[in-house]
N, C-alpha and C positions, 0 to 999 in steps of 0.2 A: 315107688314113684313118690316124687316129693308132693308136698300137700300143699294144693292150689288152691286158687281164692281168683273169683271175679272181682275185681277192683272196678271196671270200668264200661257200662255198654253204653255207647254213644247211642242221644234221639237224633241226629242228625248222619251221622255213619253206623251202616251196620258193621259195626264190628264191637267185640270183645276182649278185653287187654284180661290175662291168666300169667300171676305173679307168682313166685313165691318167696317169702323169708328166709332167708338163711343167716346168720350171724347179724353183722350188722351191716349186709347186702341186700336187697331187693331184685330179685333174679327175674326177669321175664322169660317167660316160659312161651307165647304166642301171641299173635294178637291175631283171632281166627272170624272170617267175616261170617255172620248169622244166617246167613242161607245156604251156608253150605253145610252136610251131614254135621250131628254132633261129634264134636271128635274126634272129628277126620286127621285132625293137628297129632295126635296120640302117639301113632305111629313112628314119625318123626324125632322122637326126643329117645335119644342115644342110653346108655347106662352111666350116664355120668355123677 
């Protein structure tokens, strides 16, 4: 799995933006809302 990083949790929206680096891309990987399970997004991301 590529290696993520919280960039962003909004005080005004629960949510959470999970990026990650690759070259000279910035790949978003989810932007998954804070009341729902940890990591429920997980699943979701393919073998690519």
């Amino acid at each position: 799995m590529r290696s993520l990083r919280i960039t962003y949790e909004s005080t005004k929206f629960p949510f959470r933006v999970f990026y990650s680096c690759q070259n000279a891309a910035v790949i978003l990987i989810a932007l998954a809302h804070t009341a729902r399970t940890p990591g429920y997004w997980k699943d979701r991301l393919g073998e690519s």
